[in-house]
Every structure is written in structure tokens, then in C-alpha cells.
N, C-alpha and C positions, 0 to 999 in steps of 0.2 A: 441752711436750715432744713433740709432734706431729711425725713428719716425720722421726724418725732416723736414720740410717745413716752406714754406715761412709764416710771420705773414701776409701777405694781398697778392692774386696771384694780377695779374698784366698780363694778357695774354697766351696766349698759348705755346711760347718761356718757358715761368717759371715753368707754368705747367711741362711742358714737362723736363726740369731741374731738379725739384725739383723728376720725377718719376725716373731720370735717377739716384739721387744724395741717393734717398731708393735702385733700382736696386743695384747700387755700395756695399753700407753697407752690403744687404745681401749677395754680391758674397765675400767680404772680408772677413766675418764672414765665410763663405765654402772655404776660399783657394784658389778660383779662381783669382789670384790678376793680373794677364793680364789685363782678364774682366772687374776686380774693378777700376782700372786704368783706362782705358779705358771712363767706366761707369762715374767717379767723372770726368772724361776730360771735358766727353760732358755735364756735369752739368753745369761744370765754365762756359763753350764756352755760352752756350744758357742762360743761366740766364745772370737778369741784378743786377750785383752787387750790385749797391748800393741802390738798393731796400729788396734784401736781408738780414736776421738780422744778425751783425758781426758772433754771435758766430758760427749762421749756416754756415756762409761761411769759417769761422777756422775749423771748423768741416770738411767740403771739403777738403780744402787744406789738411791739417791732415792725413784724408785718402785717399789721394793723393797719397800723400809721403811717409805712411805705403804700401801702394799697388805696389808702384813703388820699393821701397828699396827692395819687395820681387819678385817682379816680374825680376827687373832687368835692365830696361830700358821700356820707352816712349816716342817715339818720337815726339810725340806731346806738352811734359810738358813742355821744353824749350818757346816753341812760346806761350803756354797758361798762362805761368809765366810772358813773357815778355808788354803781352798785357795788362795784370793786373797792373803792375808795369807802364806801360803807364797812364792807365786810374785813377792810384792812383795820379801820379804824374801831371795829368792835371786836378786834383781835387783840389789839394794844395796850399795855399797862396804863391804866388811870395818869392824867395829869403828866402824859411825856412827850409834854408841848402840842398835845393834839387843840387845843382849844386857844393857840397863840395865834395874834393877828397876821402872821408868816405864811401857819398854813390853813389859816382862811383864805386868804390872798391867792394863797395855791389852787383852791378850789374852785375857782371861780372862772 
């Protein structure tokens, strides 16, 4: 995951993301996964996703969730998940299964 950034910056907010989302990788790779955690939070928080390239941003989440499963807890990643999952679902064509008891289930 070494190496990330954005295909085209887009501001200082991305900037700023995309140093926090390198920051992360290398404290993961050293073990520090509070940090790392931490670190990939304020990447998601501050970047604007969908400017972002997908893989780069699966790449976040990823080590997100590597950082956190070893860290142990974030209390941040519930609200950072939830905002995302807003922002995905007010991107999405009306009535394409967003409102199915499936992926209520999901969200939860």
C-alpha cells in the first residue's frame, strides 16, 4: 500500500489526507496501529472521496480495519463509517435496493 495518492490533488483538505493516509501506512508497517488508525481516520475525515481513485480509498479503509482489529478499538470509526455510508447512499439512484431490509441489516 506504499505510495498513495490522489490521481489529480484537488486542495489542501486532500493534500493534507492523502499525507496523513502515507503517515498511516508507515506507522502500520512499525506496529504502531493506535497511530495507524488514528492516521487512516483523518485521511477518510479530510479527503473528499469521490475524487479519490476507488482503489486508493479501499486501500484506506483496509488499513483501517487492519489498524483497528490490532489496535483494538477507535472511537472514531463508527462515525467515520457512518458518514461514508451516508454520502455513498446520497450518491445512489433512487429505489436501488437502498431502502431493503438487506441493507438495513448492513448497517447496523
Amino acid at each position: 500500500m506504499s505510495g498513495v495518492k490522489l490521481t489529480v490533488y484537488f486542495g489542501e483538505r486532500d493534500r493534507a489526507g492523502v499525507w496523513f493516509a502515507n503517515s498511516a501506512e508507515r506507522r502500520l508497517e512499525a506496529g504502531q496501529y493506535d497511530t495507524s488508525a488514528r492516521d487512516f481516520a483523518r485521511a477518510i475525515e479530510l479527503s473528499d472521496l469521490g475524487k479519490v481513485d476507488p482503489e486508493t480509498a479501499l486501500a484506506w479503509f483496509a488499513g483501517l480495519a487492519k489498524a483497528v482489529r490490532f489496535a483494538g478499538a477507535l472511537t472514531e470509526a463508527l462515525e467515520i463509517c457512518e458518514s461514508v455510508i451516508a454520502r455513498v447512499d446520497s450518491g445512489s439512484p433512487p429505489n436501488l435496493g437502498a431502502a431493503t431490509k438487506e441493507g438495513d441489516d448492513r448497517r447496523v
